[in-house]
VOGU-3710 file (C-alpha; in Angstrom, 3 decimals, decimal comma):
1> xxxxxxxxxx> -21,951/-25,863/51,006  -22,219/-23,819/47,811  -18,172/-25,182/47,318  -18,496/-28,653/48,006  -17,383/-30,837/45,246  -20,036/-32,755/43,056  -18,096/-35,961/44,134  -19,454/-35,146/47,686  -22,824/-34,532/47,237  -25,911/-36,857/46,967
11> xxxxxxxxxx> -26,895/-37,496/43,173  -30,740/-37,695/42,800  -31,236/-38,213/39,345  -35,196/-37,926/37,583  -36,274/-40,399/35,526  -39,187/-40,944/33,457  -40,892/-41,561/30,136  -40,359/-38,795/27,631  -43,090/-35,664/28,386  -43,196/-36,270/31,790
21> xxxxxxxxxx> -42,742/-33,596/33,426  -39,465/-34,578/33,811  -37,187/-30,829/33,683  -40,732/-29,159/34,493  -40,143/-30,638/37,809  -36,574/-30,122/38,366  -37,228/-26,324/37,740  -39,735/-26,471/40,476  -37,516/-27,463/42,696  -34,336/-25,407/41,712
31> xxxxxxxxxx> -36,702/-21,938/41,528  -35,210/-21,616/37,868  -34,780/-22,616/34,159  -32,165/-25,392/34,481  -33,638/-27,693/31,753  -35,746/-27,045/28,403  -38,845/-27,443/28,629  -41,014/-28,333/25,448  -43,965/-30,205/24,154  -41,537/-31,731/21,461
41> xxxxxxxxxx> -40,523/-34,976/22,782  -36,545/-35,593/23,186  -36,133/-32,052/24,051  -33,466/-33,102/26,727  -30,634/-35,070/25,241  -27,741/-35,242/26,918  -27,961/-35,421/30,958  -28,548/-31,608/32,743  -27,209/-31,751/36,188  -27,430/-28,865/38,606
51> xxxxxxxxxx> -25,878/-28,675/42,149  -27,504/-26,845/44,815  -28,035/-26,987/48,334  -31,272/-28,958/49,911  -32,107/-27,142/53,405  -31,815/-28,721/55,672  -29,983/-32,144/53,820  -27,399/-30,530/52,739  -25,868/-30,239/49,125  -26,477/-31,989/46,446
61> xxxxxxxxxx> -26,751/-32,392/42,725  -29,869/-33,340/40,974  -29,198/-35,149/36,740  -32,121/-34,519/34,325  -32,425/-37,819/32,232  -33,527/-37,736/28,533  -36,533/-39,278/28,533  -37,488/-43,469/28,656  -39,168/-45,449/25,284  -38,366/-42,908/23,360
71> xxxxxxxxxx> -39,046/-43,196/19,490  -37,314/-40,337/18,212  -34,500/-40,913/15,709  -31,721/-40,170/18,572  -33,839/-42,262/20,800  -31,364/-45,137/21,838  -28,723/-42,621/22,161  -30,536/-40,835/24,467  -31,570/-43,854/26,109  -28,218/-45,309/26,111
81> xxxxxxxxxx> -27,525/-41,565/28,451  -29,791/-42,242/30,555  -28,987/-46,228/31,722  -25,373/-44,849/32,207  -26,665/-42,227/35,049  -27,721/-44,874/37,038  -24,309/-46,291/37,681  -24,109/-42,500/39,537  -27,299/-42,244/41,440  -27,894/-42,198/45,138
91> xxxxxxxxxx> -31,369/-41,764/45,185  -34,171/-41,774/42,268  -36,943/-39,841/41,362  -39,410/-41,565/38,770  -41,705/-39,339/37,318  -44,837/-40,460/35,804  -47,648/-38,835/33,922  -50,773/-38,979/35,425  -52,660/-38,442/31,811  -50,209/-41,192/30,111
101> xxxxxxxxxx> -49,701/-43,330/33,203  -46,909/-46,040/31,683  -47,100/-48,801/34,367  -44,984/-51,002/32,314  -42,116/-48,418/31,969  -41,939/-47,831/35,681  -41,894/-51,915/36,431  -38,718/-51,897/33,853  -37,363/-49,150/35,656  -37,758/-50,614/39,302
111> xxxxxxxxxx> -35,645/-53,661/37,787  -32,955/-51,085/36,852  -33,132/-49,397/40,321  -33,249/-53,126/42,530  -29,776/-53,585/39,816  -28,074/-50,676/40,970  -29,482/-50,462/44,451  -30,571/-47,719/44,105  -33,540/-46,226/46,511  -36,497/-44,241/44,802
121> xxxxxxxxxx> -39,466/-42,241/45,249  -42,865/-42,235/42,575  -43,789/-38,728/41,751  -47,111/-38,666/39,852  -46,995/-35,409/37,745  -49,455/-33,258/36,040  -52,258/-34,156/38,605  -54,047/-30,896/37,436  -54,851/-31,828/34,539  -56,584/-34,856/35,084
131> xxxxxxxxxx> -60,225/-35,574/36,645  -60,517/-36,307/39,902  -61,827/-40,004/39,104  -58,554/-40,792/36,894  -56,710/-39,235/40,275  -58,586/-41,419/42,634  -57,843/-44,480/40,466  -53,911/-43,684/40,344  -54,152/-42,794/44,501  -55,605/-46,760/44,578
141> xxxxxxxxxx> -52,947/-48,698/42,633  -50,161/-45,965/44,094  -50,817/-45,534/47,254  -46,814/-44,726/47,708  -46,567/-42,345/45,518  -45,947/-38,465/45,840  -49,034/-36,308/43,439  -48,270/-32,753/42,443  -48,321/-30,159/39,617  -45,609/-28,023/39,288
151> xxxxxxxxxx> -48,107/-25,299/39,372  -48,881/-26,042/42,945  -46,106/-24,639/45,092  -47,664/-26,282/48,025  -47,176/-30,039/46,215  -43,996/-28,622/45,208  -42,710/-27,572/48,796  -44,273/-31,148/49,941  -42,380/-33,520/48,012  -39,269/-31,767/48,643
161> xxxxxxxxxx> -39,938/-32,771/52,205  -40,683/-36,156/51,662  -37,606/-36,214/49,502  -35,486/-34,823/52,702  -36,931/-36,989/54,512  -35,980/-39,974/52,568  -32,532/-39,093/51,877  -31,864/-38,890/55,423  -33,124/-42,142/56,163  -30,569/-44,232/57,045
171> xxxxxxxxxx> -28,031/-41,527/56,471  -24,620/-42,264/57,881  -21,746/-39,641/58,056  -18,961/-40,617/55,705  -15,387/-40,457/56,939  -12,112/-40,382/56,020  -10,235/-41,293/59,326  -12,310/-40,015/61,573  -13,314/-43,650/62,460  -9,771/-44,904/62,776
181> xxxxxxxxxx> -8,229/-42,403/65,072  -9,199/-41,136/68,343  -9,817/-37,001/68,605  -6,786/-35,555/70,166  -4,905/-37,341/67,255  -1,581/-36,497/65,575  -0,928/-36,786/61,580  1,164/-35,741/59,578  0,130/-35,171/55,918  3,428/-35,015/53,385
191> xxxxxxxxxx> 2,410/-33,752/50,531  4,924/-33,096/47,822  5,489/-30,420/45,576  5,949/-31,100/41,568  5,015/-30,398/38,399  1,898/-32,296/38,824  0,551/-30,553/41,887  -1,699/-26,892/40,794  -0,228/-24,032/41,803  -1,304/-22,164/44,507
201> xxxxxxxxxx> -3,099/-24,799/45,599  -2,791/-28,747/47,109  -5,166/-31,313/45,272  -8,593/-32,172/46,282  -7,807/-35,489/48,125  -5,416/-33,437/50,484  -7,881/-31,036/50,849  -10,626/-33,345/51,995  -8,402/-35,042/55,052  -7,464/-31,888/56,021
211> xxxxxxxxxx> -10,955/-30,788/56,711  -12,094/-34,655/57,831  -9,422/-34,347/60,346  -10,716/-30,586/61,465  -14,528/-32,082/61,858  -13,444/-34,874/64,154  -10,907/-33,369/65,889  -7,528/-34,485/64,866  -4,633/-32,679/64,436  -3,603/-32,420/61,144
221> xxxxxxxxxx> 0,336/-31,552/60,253  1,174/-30,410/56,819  4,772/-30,785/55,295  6,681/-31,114/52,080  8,299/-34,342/51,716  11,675/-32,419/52,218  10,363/-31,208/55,724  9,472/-34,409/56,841  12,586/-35,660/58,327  12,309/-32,601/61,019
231> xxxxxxxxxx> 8,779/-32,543/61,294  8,847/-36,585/62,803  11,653/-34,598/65,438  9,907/-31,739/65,822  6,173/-33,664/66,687  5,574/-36,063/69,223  3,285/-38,947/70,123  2,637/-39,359/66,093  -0,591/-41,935/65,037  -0,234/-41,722/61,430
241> xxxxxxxxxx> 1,845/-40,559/58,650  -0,350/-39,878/55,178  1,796/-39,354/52,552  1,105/-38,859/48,302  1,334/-42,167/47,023  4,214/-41,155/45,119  6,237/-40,655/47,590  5,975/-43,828/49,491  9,302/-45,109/49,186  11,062/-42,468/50,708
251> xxxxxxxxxx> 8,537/-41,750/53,266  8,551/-45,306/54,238  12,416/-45,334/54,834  12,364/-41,943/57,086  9,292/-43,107/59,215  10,001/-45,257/61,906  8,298/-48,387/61,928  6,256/-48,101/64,747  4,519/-44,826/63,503  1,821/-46,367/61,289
261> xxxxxxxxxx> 1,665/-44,739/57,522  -0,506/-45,096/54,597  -1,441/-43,017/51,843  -4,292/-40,507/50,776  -4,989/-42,802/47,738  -5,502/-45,885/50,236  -7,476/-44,083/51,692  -9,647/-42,925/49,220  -9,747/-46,590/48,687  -11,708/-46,962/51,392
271> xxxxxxxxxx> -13,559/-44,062/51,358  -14,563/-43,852/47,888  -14,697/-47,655/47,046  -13,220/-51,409/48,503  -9,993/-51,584/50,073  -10,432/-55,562/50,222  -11,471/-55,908/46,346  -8,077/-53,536/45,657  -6,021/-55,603/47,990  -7,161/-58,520/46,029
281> xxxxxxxxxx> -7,435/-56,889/42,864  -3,703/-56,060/43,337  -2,590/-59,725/43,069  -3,144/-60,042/39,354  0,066/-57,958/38,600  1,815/-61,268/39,345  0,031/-63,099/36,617  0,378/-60,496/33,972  1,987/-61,666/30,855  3,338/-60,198/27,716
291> xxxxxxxxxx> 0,674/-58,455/25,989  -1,769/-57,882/28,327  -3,626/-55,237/28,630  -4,211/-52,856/31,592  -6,690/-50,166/32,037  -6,024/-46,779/33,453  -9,020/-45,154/34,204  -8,653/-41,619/36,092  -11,642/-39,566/37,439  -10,550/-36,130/36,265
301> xxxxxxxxxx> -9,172/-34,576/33,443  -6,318/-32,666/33,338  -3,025/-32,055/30,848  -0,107/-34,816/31,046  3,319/-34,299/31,908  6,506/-36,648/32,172  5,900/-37,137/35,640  1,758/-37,890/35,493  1,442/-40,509/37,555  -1,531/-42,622/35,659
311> xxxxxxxxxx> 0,045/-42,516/32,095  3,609/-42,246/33,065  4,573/-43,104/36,253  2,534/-45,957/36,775  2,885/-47,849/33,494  6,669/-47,924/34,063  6,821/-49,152/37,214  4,335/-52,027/36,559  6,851/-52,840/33,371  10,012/-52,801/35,429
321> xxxxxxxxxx> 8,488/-55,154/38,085  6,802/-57,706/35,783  9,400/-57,719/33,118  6,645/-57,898/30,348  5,808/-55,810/27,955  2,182/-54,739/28,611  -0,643/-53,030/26,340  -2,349/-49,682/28,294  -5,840/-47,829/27,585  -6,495/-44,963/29,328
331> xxxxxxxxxx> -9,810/-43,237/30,012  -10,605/-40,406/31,799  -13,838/-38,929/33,525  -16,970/-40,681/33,165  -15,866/-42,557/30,035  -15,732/-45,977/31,519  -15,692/-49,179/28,712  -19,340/-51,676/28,805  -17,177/-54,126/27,538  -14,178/-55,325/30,198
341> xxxxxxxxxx> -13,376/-58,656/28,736  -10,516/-57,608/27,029  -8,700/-56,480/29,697  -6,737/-58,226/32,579  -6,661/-55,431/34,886  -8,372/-52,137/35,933  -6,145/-49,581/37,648  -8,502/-46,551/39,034  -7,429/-43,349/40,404  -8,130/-42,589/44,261
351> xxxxxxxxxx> -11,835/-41,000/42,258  -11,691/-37,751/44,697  -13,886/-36,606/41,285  -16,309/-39,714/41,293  -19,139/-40,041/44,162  -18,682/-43,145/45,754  -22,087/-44,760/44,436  -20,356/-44,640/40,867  -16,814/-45,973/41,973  -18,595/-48,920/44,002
361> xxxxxxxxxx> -20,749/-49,466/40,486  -17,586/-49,885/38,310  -15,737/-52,158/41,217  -19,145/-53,957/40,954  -19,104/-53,971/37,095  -15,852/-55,691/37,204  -16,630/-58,125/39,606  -19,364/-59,445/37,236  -16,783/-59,467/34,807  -14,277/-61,580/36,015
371> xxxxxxxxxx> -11,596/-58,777/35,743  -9,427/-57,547/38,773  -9,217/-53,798/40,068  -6,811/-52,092/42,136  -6,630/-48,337/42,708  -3,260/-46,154/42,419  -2,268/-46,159/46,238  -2,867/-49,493/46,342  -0,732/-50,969/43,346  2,026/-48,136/44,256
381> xxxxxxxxxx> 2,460/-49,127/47,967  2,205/-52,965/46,443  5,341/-52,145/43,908  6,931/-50,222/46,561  6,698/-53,377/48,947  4,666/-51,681/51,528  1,208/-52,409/51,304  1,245/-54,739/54,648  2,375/-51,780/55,928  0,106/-48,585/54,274
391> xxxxxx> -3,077/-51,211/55,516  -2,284/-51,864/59,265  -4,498/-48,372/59,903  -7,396/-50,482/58,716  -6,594/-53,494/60,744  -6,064/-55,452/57,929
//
C-alpha cells in the first residue's frame, strides 16, 4: 500500500473557510504535523497533500486547501488553488467552524461539489469551544453533519469511520482488463526498449497491467518487441496482444489477425478516462488546417529526447498525415489551460500520473468547450490505421 502511486489512490481533499480547523484536522487524522497550523489567517497557501494508508479503505491521499473568502492580499491566489483541487477530488471534506459558522460559504461550496460531482461529508470543528446551546442549535439545522474537536481522539477516531464508511459506499473495483478477459487468460505485453524507457525499470502503465492481470488471474507474458515474433510461436491459445503504442505498426504486421491487440495507452483510455470521447475526439485530425493549434498535455514530467513521444514523435506524425503545418503547446503535470478556445485539439497522455476523477474533469472541461480530445494510443493506432483494430477488445 505504502507504494501505490498517488494516481491510484482516493483524493479526499478539506475544504473550508480560512481558520477552520482546516490542517488542525488533517493532523488529527495523519497522527502528525503535515500542515501549519496558525492563528494568522492564510497560513496554508499552496495545496499540502499527504498520502497514507486508511485501515481498512485502503490508501489514499488527503490535499489541504488554503482557506475559502479569504481577504488577505494573496487571497484570490490562494483561492484560485483551491477551485483547481476540485477538478482532483474523489471525496470532500468541508470543514466548518462551529464559533464562525459561515452557512453561506458552505451553500457556495455545495454548488462547486454538485459541479464536479463530487461526494462530501460536513465536519463541524472546534465543538469544544462553544456552549452547549450554540452546539444544540448547529446539531438542529445540521443534523448530517460529523461534530468533533481535534482534542477529542474519540471524535477524531469517529469521523474517520464515518469517512470509511462513506468512501466505500458504492465502491467498485477498478480494472484494467480484468473485465474483458476470462481468468486462465493469455497476453502478451511487448514492451520495447529505448531511450525513453528508465533504466532498470519498465514504466508505470506496464507495471499496472502486469499486476491487474496477477489480481484477476491472467497470464501475463512479457517480451521486447524483438522477441515477439518467437514468443506468438512459442505461446499458444493467445487472447490479447498489448503492445507500447509506439510500436503498433510493427506489432500489428507480426500478429495475426485473429489474435486481438491493442495498446496500454488504449487502455488507459479506458481506465483512466473515455474511450468513446477519444474515438470521437480522434476525428478532428481530419479537419485540421494550417495553423491550428494542438495541445499536448502529458501527466508527468520528465527530460525530452529525440525520440519523446508527446513533443517529438507525435507532432511529426500528425504533420506528415495532414500535410499542414500545425501550431503545438505543450503542458505538463497539473498545468492544464482555463481557457481552451484557442485550440482545435487536445492530445493527453495515457495519465498513468493523473487519478481518473481529474482526467474525466479535463475530458469534461473540453466537452463544455466545444474542443475535441484524443489520448496518445488512440491518435497513434488512428495514424497507424489500426484503431478498428486496437478497439475490438472493448467491443467497439
Amino acid at each position: 500500500m505504502n507504494t501505490t502511486p498517488n494516481a491510484n489512490r482516493k483524493h479526499i481533499a478539506i475544504f473550508g473557510n480560512t481558520n477552520s480547523g482546516k490542517s488542525s484536522l488533517l493532523n488529527a487524522i495523519i497522527g502528525q504535523e503535515v500542515s501549519i497550523v496558525s492563528a494568522v489567517k492564510g497560513t496554508t497557501t499552496d495545496p499540502v497533500t499527504k498520502a497514507m494508508e486508511l485501515i481498512p479503505f485502503g490508501p489514499v491521499v488527503f490535499i489541504d486547501t488554503a482557506g475559502l473568502c479569504d481577504d488577505s492580499e494573496l487571497g484570490e491566489v490562494r483561492m484560485k488553488q483551491t477551485k483547481k483541487v476540485l477538478q482532483r477530488t474523489d471525496f470532500a471534506v468541508y470543514v466548518m467552524d462551529a464559533e464562525n459558522a459561515d452557512e453561506e460559504a458552505f451553500n457556495l461550496a455545495k454548488e462547486d461539489f454538485k459541479k464536479y460531482s463530487i461526494p462530501y461529508v460536513l465536519v463541524i470543528s472546534k465543538t469544544d469551544i462553544v456552549s452547549d446551546a450554540v452546539l444544540k442549535n448547529l446539531k438542529d439545522k445540521y443534523p448530517e453533519a460529523v461534530f468533533l474537536s481535534v482534542f477529542d481522539s474519540e471524535s477524531i477516531l469517529k469521523f474517520k469511520d464515518i469517512l470509511i464508511e462513506k468512501l466505500s459506499t458504492g465502491e467498485a473495483d477498478e480494472t484494467i482488463l480484468g473485465d474483458l478477459l476470462p481468468s486462465g487468460s493469455k497476453v502478451i505485453l511487448v514492451v520495447p526498449v529505448d531511450s525513453e524507457a528508465p533504466k532498470g525499470r519498465i514504466i508505470l502503465p506496464q507495471v499496472q497491467l502486469i499486476r491487474d492481470c496477477l489480481d484477476h488471474g491472467i497470464k501475463s507474458y512479457v517480451v521486447r518487441d524483438l522477441e515477439l515474433e518467437s514468443a506468438l510461436v512459442d505461446l499458444k491459445d493467445i487472447s490479447l496482444v498489448v503492445t507500447d503504442s509506439q510500436a503498433f505498426k510493427y506489432v500489428s504486421s507480426v500478429v495475426p489477425k485473429n489474435i486481438k491487440l491493442t495498446g496500454f495507452s488504449v487502455l488507459f483510455a479506458r481506465y483512466k478516462g473515455d474511450i468513446k470521447a477519444f474515438v470521437k475526439g480522434v476525428k478532428q485530425i481530419e479537419r485540421l488546417k494550417n495553423g491550428s493549434r494542438v495541445l499536448i498535455s502529458e501527466s508527468c514530467t520528465h527530460n525530452h529526447s529525440h525520440e519523446d513521444i508527446g513533443r517529438v514523435k507525435i507532432p511529426r506524425l500528425l504533420r506528415a498525415h495532414t500535410g499542414k503545418e500545425l501550431d503545438f503547446d505543450f503542458r505538463m503535470g497539473l498545468d492544464f489551460p482555463e481557457n481552451l478556445s484557442d485550440y482545435d485539439l487536445i492530445i493527453h497522455c495515457g495519465s498513468c500520473m493523473l487519478g481518473k476523477k481529474l482526467m474525466q474533469t479535463r475530458i469534461d472541461i473540453c466537452e463544455e468547450a466545444g474542443v475535441p480530445i484524443t489520448n496518445y494510443g488512440v491518435i497513434l493506432a488512428y495514424l497507424n490505421g489500426i484503431l478498428d483494430r486496437s478497439l475490438e477488445i472493448f467491443g467497439l
